[in-house]
C-alpha positions in Angstrom: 19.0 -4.0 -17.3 15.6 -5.6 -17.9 13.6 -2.8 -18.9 14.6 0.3 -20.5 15.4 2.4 -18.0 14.7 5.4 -19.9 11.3 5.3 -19.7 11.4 6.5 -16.0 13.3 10.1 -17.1 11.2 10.3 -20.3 9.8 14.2 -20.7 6.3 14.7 -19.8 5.3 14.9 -23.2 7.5 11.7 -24.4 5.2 9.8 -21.6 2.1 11.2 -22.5 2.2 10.7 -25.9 2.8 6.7 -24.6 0.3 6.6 -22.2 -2.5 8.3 -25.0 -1.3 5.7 -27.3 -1.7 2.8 -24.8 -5.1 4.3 -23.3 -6.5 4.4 -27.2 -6.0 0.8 -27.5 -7.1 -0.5 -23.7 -9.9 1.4 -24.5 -10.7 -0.2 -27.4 -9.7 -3.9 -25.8 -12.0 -3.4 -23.3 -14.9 -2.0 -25.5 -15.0 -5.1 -27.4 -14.1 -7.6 -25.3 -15.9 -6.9 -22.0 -19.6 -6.0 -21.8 -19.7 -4.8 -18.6 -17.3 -1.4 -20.1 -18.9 -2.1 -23.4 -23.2 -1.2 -21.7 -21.3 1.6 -19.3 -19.9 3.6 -22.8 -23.1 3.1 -24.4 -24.7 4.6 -21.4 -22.3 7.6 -21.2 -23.1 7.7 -25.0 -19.1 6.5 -25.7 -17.8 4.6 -28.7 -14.2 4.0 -28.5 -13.4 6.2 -31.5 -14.1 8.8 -29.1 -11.2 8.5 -26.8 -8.0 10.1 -28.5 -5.9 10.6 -25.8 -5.3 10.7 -21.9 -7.2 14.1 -22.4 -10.3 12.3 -22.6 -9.7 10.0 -20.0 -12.5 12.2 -17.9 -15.3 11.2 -20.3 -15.0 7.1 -19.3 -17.0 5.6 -16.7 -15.6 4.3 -13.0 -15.0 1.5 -11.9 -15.3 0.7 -8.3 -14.4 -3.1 -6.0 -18.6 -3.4 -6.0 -18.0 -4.0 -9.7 -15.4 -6.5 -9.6 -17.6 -8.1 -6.8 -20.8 -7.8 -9.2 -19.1 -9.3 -12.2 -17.4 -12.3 -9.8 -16.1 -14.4 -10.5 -14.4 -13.3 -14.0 -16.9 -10.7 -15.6 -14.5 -8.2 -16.1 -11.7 -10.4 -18.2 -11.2 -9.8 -21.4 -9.2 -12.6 -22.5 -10.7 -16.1 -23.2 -10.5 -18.4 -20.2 -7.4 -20.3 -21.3 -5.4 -16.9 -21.6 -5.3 -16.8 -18.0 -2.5 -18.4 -16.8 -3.1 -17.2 -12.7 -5.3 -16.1 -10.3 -5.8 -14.1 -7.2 -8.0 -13.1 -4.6 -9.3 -10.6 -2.1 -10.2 -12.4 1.3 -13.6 -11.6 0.4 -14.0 -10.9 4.6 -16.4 -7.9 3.7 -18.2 -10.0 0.6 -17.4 -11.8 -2.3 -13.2 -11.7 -3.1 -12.4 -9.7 -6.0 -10.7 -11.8 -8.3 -8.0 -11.3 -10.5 -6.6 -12.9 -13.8 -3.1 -12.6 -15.2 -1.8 -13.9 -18.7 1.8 -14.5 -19.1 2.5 -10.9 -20.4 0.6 -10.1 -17.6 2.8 -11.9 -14.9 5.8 -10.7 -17.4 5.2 -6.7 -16.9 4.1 -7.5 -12.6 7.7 -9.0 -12.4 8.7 -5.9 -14.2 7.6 -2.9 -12.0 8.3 -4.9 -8.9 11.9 -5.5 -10.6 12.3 -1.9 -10.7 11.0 -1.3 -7.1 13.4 -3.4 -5.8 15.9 -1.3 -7.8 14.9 2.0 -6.6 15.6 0.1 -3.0 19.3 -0.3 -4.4 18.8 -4.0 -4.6 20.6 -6.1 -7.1 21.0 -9.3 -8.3 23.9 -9.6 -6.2 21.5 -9.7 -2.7 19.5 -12.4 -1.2 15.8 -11.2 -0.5 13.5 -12.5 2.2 10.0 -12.5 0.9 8.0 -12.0 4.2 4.6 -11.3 2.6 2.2 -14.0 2.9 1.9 -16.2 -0.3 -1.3 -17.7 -1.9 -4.4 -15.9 -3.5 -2.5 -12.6 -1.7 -0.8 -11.0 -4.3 2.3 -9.9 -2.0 4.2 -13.0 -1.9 4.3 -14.1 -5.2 4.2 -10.6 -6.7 7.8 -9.8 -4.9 9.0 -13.1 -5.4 8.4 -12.9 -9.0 10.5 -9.0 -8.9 13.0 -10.6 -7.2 13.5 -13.4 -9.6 13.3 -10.8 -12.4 16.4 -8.8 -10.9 18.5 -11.5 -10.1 18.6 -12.2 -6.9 18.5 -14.9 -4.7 14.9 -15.6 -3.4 14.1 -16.7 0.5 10.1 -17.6 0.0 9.7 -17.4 3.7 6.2 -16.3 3.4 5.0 -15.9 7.6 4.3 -17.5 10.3 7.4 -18.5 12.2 9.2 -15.4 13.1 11.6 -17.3 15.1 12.9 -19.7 12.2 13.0 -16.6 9.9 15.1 -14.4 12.0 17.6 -17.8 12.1 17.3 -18.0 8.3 18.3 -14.1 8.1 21.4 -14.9 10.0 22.1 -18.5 8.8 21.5 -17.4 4.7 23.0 -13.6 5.1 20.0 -11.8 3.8 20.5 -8.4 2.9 17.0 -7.7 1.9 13.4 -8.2 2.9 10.0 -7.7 1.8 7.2 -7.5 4.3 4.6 -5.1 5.9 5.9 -3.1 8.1 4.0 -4.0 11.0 5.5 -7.6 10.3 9.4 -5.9 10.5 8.7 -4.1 13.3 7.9 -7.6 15.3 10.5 -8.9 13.4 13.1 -6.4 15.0 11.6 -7.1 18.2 12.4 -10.6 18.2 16.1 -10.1 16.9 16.6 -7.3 19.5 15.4 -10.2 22.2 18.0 -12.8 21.3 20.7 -10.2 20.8 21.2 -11.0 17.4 20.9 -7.3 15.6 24.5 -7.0 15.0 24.7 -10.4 13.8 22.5 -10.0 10.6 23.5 -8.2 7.1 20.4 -6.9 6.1 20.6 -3.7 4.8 16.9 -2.8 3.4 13.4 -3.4 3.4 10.5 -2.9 0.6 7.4 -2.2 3.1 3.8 -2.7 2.1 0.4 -3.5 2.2 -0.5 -1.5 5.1 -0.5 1.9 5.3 2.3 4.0 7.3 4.1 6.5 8.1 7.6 8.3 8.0 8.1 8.5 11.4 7.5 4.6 11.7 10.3 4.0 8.7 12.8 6.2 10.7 11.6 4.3 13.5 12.6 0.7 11.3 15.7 2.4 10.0 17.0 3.5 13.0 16.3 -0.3 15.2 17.6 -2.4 12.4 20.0 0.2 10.8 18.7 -0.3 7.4 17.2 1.5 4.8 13.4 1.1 4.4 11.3 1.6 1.5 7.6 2.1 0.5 6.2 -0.1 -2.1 3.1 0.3 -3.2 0.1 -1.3 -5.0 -3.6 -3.3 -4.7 -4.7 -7.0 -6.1 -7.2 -5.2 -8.5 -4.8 -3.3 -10.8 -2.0 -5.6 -10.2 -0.3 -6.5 -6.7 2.2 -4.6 -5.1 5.0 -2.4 -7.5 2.5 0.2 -8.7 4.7 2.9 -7.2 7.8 2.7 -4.8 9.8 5.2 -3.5 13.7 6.1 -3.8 16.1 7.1 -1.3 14.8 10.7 -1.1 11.5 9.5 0.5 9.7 12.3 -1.3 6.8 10.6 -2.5 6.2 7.3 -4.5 7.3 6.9 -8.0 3.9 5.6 -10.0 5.3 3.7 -13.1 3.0 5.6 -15.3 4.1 3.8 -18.6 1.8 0.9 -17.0 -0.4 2.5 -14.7 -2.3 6.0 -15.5 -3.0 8.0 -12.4 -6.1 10.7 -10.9 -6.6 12.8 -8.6 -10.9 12.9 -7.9 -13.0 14.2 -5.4 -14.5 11.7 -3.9 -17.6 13.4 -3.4 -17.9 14.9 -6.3 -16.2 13.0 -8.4 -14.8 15.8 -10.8 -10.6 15.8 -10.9 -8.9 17.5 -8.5 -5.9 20.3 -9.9 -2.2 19.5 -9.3 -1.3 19.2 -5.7 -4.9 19.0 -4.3 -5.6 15.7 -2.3 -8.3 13.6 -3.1 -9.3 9.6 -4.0 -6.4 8.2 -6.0 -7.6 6.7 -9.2 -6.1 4.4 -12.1 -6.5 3.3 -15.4 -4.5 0.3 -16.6 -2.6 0.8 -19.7 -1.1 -2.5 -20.6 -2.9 -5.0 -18.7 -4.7 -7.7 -21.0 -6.9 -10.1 -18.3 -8.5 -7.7 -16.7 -7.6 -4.0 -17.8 -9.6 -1.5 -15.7 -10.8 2.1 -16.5 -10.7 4.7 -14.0 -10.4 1.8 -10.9 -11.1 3.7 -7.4 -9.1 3.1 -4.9 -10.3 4.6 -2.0 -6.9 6.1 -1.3 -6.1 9.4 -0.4 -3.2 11.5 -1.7 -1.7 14.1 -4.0 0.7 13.7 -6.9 3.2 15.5 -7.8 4.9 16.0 -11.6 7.9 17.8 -10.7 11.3 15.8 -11.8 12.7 14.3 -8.2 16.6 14.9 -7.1 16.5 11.4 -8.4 16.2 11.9 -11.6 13.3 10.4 -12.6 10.6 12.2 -14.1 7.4 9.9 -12.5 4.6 10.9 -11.1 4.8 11.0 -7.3 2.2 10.3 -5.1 2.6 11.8 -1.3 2.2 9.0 1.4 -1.4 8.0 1.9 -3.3 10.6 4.5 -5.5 7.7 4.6 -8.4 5.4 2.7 -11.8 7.4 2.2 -14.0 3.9 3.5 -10.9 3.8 6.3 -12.0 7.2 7.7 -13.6 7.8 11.5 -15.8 9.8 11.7 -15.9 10.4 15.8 -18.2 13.4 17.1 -18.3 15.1 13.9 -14.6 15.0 13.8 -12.5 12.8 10.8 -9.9 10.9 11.7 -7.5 8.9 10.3 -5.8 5.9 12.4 -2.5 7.4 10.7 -2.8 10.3 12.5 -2.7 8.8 15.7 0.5 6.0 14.8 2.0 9.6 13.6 1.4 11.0 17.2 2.7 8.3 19.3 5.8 7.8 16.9 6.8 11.3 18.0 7.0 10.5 21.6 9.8 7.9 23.0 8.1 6.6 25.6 5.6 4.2 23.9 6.1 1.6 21.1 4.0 2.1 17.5 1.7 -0.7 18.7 -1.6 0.8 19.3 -5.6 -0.5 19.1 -8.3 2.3 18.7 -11.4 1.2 20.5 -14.7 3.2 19.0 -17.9 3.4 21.0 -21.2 5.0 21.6 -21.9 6.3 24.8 -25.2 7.8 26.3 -25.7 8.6 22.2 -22.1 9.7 22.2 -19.3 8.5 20.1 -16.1 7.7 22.4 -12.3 6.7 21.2 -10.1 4.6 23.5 -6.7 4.2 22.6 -4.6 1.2 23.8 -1.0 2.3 23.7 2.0 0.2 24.6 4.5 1.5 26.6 8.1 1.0 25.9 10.0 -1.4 28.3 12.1 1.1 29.3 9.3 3.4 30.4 7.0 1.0 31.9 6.5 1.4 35.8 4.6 0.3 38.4 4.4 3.6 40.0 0.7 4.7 39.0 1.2 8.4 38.9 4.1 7.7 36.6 1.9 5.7 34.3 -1.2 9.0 35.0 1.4 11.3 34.2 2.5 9.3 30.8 -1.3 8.4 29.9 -2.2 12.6 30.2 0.5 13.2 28.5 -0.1 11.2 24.9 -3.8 12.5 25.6 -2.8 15.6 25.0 -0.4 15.0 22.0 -3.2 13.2 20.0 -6.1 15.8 20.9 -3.6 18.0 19.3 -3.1 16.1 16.7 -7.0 14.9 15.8 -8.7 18.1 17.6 -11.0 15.2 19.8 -10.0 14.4 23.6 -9.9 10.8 23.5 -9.1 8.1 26.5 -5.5 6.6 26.9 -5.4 3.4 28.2 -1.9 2.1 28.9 -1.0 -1.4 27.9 2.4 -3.3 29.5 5.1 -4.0 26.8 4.3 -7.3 24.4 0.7 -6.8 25.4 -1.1 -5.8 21.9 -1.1 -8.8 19.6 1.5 -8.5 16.7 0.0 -9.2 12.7 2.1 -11.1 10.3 0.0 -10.1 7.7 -1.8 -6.5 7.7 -2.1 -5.1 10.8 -5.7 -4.1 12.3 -5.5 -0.9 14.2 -9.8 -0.1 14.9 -12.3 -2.0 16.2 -15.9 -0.1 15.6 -17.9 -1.1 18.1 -20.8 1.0 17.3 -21.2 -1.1 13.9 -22.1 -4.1 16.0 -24.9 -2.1 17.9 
């Protein structure tokens, strides 16, 4: 195998005792080499001597995406220029793009983690893996594309855009494999169920990311492409996706903590959260040498656990994502989380996962419309069958988000399918 598999069943305190050892010396990389980390210490009244271990990993200073915009366009690298061997990019839609830089050790330990991801999916070199995931300055195409190559198997770069000629290619080549968001494979399945041709293709899993979902949407995958579906997991700013994955238990997402050191903070406060609690995930880099971050926010929100899984592997876990703290509605005094409402629907049979929440303001009060797609099989003409339906998932998501919101129903195929990540919300009442 490439790397040494025992690193993912090390004891607690074998991994630890790594991960102080790495954090000593990012620390001191960064320190000396970056003086954006090097005027925060001094600020916090740090020297790099002072950091001994990951039990003083509390004592170093954030860093958030306004940094990385604030520093743009390479700041925060702490190699010289011709280390850098590749970079990517945010979209920069909401401001200046984050960028990234990678060295060739860099690009070396990325292919690495996403190697092992594709493992945990029981992939091999032995399978031929569709890389769905859009390629360019978006580090999911190349980032899988590189795992794949690193395990052995036979690369597809498909990237998106023609659904119909990648569904041939999945036939024509025999995939067995494919790595996309889920939003992506769940159009994806649409289109093969359309032409008849599920029984005709071999795949047999999927690594999922760069959009948040939920388990009732992989069983949802699983059960139309009968396949195994898997959550991969990671952001452009510590390294792309292969940060974490899951395994076929599907209790939480392995964190490959030899690379990547993982928090749990209070957002508000900012103080770490005990075992179990959820709050903002955070991570420190431990081996990264372009641009190594301390303490990077993510804005996600979720738990870890440090229990050993039926696996066997001793990881950290981190519980799928209740949501992103800047993603969070907040609708009449009420949070809510657009997860919570593709959880809702996916419990009832009558609609498809396709939804759009529509946020307003009303007479000075906040309203929520949700478009929801009926299944074909369900959709009528008859209006008090389509009344009956639309009180109905009313209902189930008041339940779920304690808010009475407005269903409108939408004909099958109606809501616009994303190749890339899927946009659920549109906030009206920020264009007020």
């Amino acid at each position: 195998m490439i790397w040494n598999e025992t690193k993912e069943c090390m004891s607690r305190d074998e991994l630890e005792f790594l991960q102080s050892k790495r954090l000593v010396k990012t620390v001191d990389r960064v320190y000396h080499n970056v003086e954006f980390y090097r005027k925060k210490m001094q600020q916090l009244g740090i020297e790099p001597g002072d950091i001994k271990g990951i039990e003083d990993l509390h004592k170093l200073p954030f860093t958030t995406k306004n940094d990385l915009r604030d520093t743009y366009p390479f700041g925060l690298f702490a190699v010289p220029q011709s280390e850098i061997i590749r970079i990517h990019a945010s979209s920069g839609t909401t401001g200046k793009a984050t960028v990234v830089g990678y060295t060739r050790r860099d690009l070396d330990i990325w292919s690495e983690c996403v190697a092992r991801a594709l493992s945990q999916a029981g992939v091999t070199r032995g399978d031929i893996i569709q890389v769905a995931y859009g390629y360019g300055l978006f580090t999911g195409g190349l980032g899988a594309h590189g795992g794949a190559e690193k395990l052995g198997a036979m690369v597809v770069p498909m990237s998106t855009g023609n659904t119909k000629k990648l569904t041939t290619m999945m036939k024509d080549f025999g995939v067995t494999a494919i790595a996309c968001t889920p939003s992506y494979l769940l159009h994806i399945a649409e289109v093969l169920e359309e032409a008849g041709d599920i029984p005709n293709i071999q795949l047999k899993a999927a690594i999922c990311g760069a959009e948040p979902w939920t388990d009732n949407m992989r069983r949802q995958i699983e059960e139309q492409l009968h396949i195994k579906a898997f959550d991969i997991y990671g952001l452009s700013e510590v390294m792309g996706p292969g940060v974490a994955c899951d395994c076929e238990y599907h209790k939480g997402l392995h964190v490959y903590e030899d690379h990547f050191l993982p928090e749990i903070i209070d957002p508000d406060t900012l103080e770490p959260m005990e075992k179990g609690e959820t709050g903002e995930l955070v991570f420190t880099t431990l081996t990264k040498e372009g641009l190594p971050l301390l303490r990077y926010r993510t804005k996600d929100l979720t738990s870890i656990s440090y229990d050993k899984c039926e696996c066997g592997r001793t990881l950290a876990r981190i519980s799928r994502f209740k949501g992103r703290s800047d993603d969070m509605l907040i609708i009449r005094g009420v949070n809510v989380f657009p997860s919570q409402i593709e959880a809702a629907l996916l419990e009832m049979g009558e609609v498809t996962p396709h939804y759009m929440m529509i946020v307003d303001r009303q007479n000075n009060l906040d309203t929520l419309e949700i478009q929801v797609e009926v299944d074909e099989r369900f959709f009528s003409d008859e209006i008090k069958s389509l009344e009956t339906l639309s009180k109905k998932i009313a209902h189930v998501i008041q339940n779920a988000i304690g808010l009475a919101v407005k269903i409108k129903l939408v004909a099958p195929k109606t809501l616009e399918r994303s190749m890339g990540k899927a946009v659920h919300v549109i906030d009206k009442r920020k264009l007020i």
